[in-house]
ZAGUTI-563861 format. One line per 8 residues: number of its first residue (from 1); their letters; for each residue x, y, z of N, C-alpha, C, O. Coordinates in Angstrom, 2 decimals. Atoms other than C-alpha are relative to their C-alpha. Layout:
ZAGUTI-563861
NUM = A = X:Y:Z:X:Y:Z:X:Y:Z:X:Y:Z  ...
end
This chain:
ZAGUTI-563861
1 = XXXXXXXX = 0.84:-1.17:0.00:0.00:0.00:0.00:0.89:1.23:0.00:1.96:1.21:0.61  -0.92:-1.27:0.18:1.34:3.73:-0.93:0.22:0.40:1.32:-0.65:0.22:2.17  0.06:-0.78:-1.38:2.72:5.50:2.08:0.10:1.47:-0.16:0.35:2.33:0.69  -0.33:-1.54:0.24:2.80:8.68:-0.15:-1.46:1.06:0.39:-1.67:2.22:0.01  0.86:-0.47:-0.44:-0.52:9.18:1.71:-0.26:1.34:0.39:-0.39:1.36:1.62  0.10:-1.38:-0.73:-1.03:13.08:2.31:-1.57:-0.33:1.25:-2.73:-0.64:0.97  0.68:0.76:-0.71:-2.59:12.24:5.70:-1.46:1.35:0.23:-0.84:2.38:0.51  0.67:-0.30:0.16:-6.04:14.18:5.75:-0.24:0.60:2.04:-0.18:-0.28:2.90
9 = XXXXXXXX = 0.09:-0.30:-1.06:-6.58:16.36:9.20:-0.90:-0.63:1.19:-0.68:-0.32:2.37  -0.22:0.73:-0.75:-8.09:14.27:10.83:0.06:-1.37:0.49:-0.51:-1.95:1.41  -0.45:1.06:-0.68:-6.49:11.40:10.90:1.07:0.84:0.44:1.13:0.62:1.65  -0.64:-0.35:-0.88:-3.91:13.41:11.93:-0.02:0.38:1.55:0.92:0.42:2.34  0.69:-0.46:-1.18:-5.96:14.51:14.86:-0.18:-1.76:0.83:-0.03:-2.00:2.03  0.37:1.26:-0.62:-6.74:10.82:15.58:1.59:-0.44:0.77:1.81:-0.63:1.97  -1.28:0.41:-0.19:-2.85:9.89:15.29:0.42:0.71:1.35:1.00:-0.07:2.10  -0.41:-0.64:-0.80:-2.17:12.63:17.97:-0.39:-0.09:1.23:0.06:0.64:2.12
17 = XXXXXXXX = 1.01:0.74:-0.85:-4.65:10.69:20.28:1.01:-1.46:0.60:0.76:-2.08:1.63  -0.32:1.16:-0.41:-2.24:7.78:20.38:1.74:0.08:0.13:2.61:0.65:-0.54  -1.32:0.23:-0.26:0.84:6.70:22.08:0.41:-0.85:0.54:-0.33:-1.82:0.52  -0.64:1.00:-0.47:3.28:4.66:23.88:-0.88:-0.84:1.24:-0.57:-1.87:1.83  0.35:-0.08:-1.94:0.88:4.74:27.18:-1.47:-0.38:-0.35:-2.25:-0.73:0.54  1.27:0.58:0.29:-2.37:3.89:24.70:-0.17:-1.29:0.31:0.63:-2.16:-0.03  0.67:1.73:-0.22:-4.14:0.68:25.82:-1.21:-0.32:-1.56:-1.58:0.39:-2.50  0.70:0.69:0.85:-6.28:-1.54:23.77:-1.10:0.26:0.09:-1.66:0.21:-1.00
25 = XXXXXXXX = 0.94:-0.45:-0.63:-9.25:-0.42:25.66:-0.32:1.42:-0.18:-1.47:1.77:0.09  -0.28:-0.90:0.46:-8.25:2.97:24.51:-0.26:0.31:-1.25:-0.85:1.37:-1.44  0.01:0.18:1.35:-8.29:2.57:21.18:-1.56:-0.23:-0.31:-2.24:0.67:-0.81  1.61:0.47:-0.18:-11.95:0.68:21.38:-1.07:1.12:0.38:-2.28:1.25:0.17  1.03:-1.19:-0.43:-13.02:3.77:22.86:-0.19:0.89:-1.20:-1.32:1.13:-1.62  0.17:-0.32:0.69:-11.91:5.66:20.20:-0.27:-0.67:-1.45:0.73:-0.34:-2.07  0.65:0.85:0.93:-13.19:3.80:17.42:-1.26:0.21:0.31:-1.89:0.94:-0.45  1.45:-0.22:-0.04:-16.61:3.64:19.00:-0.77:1.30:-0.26:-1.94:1.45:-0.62
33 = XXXXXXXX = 0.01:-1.36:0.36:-16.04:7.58:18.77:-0.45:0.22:-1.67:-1.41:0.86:-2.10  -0.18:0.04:1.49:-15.24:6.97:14.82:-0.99:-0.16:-0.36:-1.63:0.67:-1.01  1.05:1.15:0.59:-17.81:4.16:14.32:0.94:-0.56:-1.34:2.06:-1.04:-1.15  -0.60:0.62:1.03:-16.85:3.11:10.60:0.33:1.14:-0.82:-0.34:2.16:-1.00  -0.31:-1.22:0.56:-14.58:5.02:8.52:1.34:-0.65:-0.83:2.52:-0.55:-0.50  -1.32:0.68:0.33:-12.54:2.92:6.05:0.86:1.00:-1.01:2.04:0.68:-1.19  -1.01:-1.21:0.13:-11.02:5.98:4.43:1.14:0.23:0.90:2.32:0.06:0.60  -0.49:-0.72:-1.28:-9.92:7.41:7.90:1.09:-1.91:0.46:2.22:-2.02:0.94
41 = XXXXXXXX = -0.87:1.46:-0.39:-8.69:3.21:8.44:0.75:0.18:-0.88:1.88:0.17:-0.40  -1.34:0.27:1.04:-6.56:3.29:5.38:1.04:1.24:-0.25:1.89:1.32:-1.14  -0.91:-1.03:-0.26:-4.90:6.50:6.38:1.06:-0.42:0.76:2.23:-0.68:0.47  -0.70:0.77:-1.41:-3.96:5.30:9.89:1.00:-1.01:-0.44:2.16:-1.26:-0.13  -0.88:1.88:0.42:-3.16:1.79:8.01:1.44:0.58:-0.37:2.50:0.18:0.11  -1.05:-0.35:0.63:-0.83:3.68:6.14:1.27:1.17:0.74:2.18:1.75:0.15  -1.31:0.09:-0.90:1.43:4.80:9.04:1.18:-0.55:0.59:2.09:-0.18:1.32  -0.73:1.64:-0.14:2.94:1.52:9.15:0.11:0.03:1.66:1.17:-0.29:2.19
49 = XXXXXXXX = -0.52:0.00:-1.53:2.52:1.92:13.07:-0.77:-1.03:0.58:-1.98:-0.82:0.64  0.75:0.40:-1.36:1.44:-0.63:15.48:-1.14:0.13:0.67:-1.97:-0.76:0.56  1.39:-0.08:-0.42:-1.39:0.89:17.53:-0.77:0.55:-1.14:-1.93:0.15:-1.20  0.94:-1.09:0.79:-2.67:3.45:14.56:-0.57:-1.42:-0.96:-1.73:-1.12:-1.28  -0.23:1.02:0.82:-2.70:-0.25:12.24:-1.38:-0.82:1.00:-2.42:-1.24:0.48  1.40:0.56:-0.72:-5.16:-1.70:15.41:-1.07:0.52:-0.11:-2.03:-0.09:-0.56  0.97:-0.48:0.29:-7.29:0.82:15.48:-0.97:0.28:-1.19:-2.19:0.48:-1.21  0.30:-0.07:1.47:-7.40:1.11:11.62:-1.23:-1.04:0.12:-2.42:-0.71:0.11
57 = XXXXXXXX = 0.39:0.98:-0.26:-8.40:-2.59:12.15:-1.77:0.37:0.23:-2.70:0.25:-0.57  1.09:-0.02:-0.34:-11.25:-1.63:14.37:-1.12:0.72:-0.83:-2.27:0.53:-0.43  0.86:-1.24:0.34:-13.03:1.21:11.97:-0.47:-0.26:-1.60:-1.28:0.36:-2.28  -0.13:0.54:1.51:-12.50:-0.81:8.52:-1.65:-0.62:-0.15:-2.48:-0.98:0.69  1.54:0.26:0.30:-15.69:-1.63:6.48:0.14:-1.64:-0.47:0.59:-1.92:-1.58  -0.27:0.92:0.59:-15.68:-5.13:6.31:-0.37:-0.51:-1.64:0.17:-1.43:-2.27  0.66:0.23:0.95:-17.79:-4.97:3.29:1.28:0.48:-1.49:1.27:0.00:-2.63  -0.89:-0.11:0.92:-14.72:-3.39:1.42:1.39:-0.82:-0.12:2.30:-0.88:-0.94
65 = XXXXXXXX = -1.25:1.40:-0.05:-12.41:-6.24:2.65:-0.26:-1.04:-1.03:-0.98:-2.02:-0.87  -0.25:0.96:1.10:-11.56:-7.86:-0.90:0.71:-1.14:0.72:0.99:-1.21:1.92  -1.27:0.57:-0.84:-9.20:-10.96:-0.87:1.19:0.73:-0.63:2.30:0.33:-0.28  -1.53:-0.49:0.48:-6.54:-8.63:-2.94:-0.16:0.90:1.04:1.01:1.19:1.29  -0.61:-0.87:-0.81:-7.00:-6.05:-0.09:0.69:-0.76:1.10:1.81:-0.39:1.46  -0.28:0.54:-0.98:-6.67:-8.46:2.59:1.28:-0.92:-0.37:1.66:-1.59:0.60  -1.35:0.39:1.01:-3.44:-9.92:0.28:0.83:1.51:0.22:1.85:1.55:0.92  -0.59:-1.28:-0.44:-2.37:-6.35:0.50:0.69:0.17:1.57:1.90:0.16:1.79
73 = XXXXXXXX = 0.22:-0.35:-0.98:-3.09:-5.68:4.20:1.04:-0.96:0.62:1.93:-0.49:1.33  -1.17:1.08:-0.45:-0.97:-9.27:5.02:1.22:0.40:-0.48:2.12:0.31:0.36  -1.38:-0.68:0.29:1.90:-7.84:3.35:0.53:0.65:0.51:1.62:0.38:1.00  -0.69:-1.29:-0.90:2.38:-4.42:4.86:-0.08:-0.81:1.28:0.65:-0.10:1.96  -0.18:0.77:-1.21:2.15:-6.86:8.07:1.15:-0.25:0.42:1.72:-0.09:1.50  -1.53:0.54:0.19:5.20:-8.23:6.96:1.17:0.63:0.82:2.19:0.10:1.25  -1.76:-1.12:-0.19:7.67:-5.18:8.05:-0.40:0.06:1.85:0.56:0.50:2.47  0.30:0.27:-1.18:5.96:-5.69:11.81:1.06:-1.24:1.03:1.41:-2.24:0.40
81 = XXXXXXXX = -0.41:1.44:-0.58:7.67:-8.32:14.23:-1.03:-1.08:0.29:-2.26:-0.98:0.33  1.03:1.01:-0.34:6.25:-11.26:15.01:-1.34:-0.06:0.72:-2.35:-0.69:0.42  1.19:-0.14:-1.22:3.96:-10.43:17.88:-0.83:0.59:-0.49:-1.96:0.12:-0.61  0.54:-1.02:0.40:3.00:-7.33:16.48:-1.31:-0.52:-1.03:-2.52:-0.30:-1.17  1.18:0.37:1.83:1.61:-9.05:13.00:-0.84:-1.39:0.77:-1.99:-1.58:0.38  0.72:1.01:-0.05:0.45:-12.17:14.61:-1.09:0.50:1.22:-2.04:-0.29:1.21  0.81:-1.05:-0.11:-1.61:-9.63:16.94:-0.90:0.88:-0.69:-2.07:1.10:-0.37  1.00:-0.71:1.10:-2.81:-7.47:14.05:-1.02:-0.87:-0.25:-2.19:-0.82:0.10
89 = XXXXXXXX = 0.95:1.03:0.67:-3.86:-10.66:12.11:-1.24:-0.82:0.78:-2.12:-1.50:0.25  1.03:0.84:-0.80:-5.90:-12.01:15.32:-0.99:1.14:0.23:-2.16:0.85:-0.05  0.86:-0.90:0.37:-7.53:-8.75:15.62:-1.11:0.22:-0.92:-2.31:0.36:-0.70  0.73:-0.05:1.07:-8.59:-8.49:12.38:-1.06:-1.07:-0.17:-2.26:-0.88:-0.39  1.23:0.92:-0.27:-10.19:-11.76:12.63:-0.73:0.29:0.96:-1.79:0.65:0.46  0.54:0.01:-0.87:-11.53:-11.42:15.73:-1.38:1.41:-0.12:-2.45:1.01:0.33  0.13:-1.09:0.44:-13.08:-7.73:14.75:-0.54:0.09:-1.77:-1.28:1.01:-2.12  0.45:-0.74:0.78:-13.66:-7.79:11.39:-1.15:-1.55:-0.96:-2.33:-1.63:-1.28
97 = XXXXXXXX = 0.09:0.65:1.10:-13.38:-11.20:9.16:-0.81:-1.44:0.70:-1.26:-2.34:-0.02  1.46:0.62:-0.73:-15.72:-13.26:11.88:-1.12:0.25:-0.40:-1.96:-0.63:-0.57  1.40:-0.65:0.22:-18.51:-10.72:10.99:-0.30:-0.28:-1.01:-1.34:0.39:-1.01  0.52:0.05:1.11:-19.32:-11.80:7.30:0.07:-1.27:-0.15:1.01:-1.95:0.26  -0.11:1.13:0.89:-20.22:-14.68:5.58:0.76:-0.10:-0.95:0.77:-1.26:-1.37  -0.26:0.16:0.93:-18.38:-14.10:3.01:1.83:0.00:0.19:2.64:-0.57:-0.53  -1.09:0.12:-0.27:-15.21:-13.37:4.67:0.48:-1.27:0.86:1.63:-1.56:1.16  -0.80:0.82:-1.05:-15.46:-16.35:7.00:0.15:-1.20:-1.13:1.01:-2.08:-1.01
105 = XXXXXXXX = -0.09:0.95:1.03:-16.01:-18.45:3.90:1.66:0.17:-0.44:2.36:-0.83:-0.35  -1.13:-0.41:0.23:-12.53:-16.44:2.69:1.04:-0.77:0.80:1.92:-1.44:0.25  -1.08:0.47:-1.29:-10.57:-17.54:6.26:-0.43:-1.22:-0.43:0.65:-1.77:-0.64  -0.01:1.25:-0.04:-12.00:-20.95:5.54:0.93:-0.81:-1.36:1.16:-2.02:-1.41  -0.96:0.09:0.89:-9.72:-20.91:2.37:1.07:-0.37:-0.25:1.64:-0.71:-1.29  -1.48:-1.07:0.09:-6.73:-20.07:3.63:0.57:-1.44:0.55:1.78:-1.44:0.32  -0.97:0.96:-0.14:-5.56:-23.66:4.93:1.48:-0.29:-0.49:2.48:-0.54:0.19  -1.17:0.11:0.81:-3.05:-23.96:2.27:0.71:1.02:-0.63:1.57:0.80:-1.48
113 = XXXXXXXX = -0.34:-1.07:0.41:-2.40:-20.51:1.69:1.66:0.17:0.14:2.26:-0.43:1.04  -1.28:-0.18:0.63:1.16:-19.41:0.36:0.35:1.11:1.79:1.20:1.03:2.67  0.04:-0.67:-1.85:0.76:-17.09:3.84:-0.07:0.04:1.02:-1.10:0.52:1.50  0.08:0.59:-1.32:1.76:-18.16:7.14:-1.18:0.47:0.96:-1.87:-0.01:1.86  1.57:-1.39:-1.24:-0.83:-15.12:8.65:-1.28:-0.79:-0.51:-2.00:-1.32:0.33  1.32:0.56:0.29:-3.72:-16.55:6.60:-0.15:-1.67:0.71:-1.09:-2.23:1.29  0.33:1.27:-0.56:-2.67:-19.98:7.48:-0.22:-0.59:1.37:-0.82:-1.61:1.73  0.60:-0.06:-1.45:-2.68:-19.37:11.08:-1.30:0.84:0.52:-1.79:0.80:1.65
121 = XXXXXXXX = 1.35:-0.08:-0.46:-5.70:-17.79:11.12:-1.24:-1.28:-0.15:-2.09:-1.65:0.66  0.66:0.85:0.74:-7.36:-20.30:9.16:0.12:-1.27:1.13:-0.48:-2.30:0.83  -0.20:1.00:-1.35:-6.46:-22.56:12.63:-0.04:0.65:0.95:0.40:0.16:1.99  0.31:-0.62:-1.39:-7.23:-20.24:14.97:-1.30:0.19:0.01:-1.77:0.27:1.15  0.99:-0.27:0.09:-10.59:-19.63:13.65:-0.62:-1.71:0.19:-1.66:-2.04:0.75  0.43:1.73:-0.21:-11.07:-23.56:13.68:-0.13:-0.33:1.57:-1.03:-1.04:2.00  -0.59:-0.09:-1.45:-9.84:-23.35:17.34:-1.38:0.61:0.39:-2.35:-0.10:0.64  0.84:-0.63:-0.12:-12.07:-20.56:17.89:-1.43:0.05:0.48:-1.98:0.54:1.47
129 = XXXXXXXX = 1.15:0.68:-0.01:-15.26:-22.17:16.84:0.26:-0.84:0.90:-0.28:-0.26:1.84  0.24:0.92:-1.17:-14.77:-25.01:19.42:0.26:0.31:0.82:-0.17:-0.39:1.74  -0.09:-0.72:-1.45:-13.61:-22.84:22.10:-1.26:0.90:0.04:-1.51:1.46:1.11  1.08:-1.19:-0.52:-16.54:-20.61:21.91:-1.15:-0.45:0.05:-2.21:0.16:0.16  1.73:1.09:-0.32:-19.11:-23.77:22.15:-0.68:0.06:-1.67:-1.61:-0.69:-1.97  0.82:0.32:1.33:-20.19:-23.32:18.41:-0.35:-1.14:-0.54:0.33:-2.04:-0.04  -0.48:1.19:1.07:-20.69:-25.98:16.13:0.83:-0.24:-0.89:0.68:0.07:-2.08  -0.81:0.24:1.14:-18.20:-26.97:14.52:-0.31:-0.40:-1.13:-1.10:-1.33:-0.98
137 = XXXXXXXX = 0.29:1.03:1.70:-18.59:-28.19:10.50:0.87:-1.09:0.32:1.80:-1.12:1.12  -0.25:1.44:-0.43:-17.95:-31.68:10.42:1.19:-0.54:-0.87:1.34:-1.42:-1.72  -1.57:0.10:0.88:-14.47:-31.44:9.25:1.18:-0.10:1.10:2.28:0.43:0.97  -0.69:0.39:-1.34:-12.93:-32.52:12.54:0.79:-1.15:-0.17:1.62:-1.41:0.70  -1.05:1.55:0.25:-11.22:-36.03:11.06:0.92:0.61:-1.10:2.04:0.10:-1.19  -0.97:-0.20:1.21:-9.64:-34.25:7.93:0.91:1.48:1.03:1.98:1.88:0.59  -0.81:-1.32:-0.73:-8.32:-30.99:10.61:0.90:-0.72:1.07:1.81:-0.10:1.60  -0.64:0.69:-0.72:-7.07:-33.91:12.77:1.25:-0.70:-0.76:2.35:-0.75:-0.21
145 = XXXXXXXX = -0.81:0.78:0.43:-5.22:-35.91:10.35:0.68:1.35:-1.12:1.45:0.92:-1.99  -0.84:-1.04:0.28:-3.92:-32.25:8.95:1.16:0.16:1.13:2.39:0.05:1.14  -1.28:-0.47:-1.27:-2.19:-31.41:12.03:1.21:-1.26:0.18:2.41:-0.99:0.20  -0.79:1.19:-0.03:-0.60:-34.98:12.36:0.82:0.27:-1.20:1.99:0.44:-0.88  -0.73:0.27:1.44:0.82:-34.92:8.96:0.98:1.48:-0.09:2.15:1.43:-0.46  -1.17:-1.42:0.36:2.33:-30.78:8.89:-0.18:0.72:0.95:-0.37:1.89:0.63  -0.48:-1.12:-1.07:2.61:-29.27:12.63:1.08:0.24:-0.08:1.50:1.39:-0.15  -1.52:0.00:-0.39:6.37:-30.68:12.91:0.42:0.90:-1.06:1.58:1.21:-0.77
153 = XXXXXXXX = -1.18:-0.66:0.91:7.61:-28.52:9.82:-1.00:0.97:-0.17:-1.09:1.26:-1.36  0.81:-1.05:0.29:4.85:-25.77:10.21:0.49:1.73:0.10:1.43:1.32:0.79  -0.98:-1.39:-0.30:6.43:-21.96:10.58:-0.97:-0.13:1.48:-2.11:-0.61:1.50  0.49:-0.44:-1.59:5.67:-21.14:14.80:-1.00:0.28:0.33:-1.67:-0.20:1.25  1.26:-0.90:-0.51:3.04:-18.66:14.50:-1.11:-0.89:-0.49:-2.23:-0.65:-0.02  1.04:1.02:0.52:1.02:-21.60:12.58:0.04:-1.23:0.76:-0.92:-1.99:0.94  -0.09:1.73:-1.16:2.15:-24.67:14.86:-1.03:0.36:0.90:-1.93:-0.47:1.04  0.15:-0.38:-1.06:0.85:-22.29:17.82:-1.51:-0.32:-0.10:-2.08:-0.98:0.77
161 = XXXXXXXX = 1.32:0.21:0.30:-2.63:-22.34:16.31:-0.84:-1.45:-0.48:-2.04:-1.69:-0.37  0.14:0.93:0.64:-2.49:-25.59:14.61:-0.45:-0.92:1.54:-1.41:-1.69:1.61  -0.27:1.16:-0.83:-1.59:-27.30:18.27:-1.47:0.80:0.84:-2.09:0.05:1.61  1.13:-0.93:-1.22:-4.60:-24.40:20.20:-1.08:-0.90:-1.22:-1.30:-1.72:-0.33  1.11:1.10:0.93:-7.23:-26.68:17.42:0.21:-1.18:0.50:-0.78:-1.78:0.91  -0.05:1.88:-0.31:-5.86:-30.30:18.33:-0.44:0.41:1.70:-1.09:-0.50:2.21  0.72:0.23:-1.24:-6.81:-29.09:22.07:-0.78:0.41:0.37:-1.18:0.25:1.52  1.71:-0.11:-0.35:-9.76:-27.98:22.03:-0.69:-1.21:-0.73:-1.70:-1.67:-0.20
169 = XXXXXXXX = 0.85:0.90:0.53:-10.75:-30.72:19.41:-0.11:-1.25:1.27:-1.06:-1.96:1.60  -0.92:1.25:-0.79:-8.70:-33.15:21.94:-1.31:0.33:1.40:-1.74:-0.67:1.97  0.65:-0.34:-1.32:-11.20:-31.08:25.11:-1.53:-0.75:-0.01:-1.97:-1.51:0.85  1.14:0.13:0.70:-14.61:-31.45:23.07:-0.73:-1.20:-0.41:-1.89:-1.57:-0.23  0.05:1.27:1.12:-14.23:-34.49:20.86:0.31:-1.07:0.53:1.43:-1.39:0.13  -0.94:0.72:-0.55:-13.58:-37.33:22.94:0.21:-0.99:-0.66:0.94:-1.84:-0.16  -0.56:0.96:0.88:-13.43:-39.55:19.92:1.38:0.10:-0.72:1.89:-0.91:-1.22  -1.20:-0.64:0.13:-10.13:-37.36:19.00:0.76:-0.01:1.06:1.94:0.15:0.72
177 = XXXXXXXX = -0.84:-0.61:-1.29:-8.68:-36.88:22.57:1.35:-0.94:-0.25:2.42:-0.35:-0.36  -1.14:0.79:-0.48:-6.21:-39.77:22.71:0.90:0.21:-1.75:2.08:-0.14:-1.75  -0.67:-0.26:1.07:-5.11:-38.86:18.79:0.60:1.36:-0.08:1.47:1.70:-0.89  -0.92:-1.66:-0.05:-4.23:-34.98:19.82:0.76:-0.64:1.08:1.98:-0.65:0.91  -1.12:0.32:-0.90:-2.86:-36.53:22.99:1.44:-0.22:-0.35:2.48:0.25:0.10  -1.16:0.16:0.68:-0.55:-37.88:20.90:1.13:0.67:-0.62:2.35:0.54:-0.49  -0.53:-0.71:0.45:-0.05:-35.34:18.74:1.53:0.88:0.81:2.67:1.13:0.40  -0.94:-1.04:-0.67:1.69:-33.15:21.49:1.05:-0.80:0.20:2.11:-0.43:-0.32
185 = XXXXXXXX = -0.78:0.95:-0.14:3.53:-36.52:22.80:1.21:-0.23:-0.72:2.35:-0.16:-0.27  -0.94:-0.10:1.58:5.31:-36.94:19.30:0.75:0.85:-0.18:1.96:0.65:-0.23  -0.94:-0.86:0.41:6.15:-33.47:18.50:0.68:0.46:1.17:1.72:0.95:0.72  -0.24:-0.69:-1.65:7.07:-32.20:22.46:-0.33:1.74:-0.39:0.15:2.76:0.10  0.26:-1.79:-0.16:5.65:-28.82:21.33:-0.44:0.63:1.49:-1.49:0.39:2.10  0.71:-0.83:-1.16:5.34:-26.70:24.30:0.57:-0.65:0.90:0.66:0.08:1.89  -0.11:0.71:-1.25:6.66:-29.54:26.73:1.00:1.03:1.20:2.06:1.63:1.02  -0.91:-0.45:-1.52:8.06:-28.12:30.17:-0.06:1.31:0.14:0.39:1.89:1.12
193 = XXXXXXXX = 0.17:-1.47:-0.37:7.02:-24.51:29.30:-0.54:0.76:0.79:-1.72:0.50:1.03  0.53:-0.37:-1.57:6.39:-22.48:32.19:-1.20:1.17:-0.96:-1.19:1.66:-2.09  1.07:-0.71:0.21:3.12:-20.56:32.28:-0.53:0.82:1.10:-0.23:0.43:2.22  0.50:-0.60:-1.50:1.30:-18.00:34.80:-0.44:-0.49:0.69:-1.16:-1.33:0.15  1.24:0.21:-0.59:-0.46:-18.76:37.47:-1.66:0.10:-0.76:-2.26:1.01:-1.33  1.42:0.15:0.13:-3.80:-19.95:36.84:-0.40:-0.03:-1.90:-1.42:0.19:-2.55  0.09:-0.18:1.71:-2.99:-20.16:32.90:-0.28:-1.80:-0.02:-0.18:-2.57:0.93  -0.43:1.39:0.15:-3.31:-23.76:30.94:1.11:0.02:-0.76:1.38:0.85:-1.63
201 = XXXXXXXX = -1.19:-0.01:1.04:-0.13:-24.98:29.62:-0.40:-0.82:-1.91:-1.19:-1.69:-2.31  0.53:0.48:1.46:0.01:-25.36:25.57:0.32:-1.20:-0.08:-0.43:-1.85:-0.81  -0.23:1.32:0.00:1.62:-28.59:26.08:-1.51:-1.13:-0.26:-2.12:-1.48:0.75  0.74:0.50:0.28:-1.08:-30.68:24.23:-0.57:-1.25:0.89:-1.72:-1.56:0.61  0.42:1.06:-1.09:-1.37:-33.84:27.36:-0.63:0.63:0.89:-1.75:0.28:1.26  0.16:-0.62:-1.10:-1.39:-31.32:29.91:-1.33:0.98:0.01:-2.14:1.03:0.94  1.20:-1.07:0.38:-3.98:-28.30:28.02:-0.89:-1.46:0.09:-1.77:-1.27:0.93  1.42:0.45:0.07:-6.40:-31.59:27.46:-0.54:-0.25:1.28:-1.68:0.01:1.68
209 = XXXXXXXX = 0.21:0.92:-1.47:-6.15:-33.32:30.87:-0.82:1.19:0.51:-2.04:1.28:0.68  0.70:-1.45:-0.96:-6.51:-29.60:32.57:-1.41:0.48:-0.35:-2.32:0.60:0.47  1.53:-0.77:0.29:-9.53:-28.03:30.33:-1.11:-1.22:0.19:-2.22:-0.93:0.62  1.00:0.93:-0.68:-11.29:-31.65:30.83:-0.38:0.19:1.47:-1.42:0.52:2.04  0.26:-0.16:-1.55:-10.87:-31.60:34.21:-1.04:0.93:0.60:-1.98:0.56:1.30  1.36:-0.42:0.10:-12.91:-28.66:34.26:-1.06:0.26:-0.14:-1.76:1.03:0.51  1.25:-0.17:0.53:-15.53:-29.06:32.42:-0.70:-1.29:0.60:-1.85:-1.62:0.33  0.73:1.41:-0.87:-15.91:-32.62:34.94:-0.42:0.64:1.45:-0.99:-0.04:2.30
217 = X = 0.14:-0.52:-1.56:-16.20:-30.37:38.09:-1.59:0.69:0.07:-2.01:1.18:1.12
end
């Protein structure tokens, strides 16, 4: 996307709203201020900054989310660090590309996508749906025997999502449990990693045992 943007007063006014000390909660506020304003989003977008790039996020019309913009939008991601973009990209789902049929059809695409961001969404949104009690589509034996076959050589930010799907399927599904069990077993993703208080660990034995456990109490 151009950055030869002459930025329009007020997004400049917005930009001057945000800083090192902005929260996420912050941002949400202003946005609800905005409402929708995908002009005023593709200004911001085009700061290449961090928070102005979230908020963009929040104000975008999903209805003008092509897949060449959202091909676009994953790109300029690119020059972000890791956290940063694999933050944006959960945002955006979470915020924008949830809300349409047409975009969740899009994320449901993206399995094999040439784009690690699409392809970890495309398993986080799988995740997603069974963490949030939905119904899942009945594509739970071919998302099982995906993960078995390409976690071990998956890029990070896609394992992370790939292995957050095998345990919720592994929590849910108890005709799957002892085949994600495995999964984690095999690859040792996550094994021995320390976690907060009161967190579950990603370790795939340990996340199933624990989120069962609760849902037996």
């Amino acid at each position: 996307m151009s950055t030869e943007i002459k930025l329009s007063s007020k997004a400049e006014e917005v930009l001057s709203q945000i800083n090192s000390d902005t929260k996420l909660g912050d941002l949400r506020k202003i946005a609800k201020e905005i409402k929708r304003d995908h002009e005023l989003a593709m200004e911001l977008w085009s700061s290449e900054k961090y928070l102005p790039r979230l908020l963009a996020v929040l104000i975008m019309d999903k209805k003008l989310l092509t897949e060449d913009v959202l091909n676009e939008l994953d790109n300029d991601m690119q020059t972000h660090t890791v956290d940063e973009r694999n933050n944006i990209m959960d945002w955006l789902m979470a915020n924008q590309l949830t809300k349409s049929k047409k975009l969740i059809t899009l994320m449901e695409s993206w399995q094999n996508s040439p784009s690690a961001l699409q392809r970890r969404v495309f398993w986080y949104y799988q995740a997603r749906l069974r963490w949030t009690g939905q119904t899942p589509p009945d594509n739970t034996e071919d998302l099982v025997t995906a993960i078995e076959a390409n976690i071990a050589q998956e890029e990070p930010e896609v394992q992370w999502a790939m292995n957050f799907t095998a345990g919720w399927i592994g929590v849910y599904d108890e005709k799957y449990r002892e085949r994600c069990i495995k999964i984690g077993e095999k690859t040792g993703l996550y094994k021995g990693e320390m976690v907060s208080k009161g967190c579950t660990p990603n370790y795939l034995p340990e996340f199933i045992e624990m989120e069962v456990n609760k849902r037996a109490k």
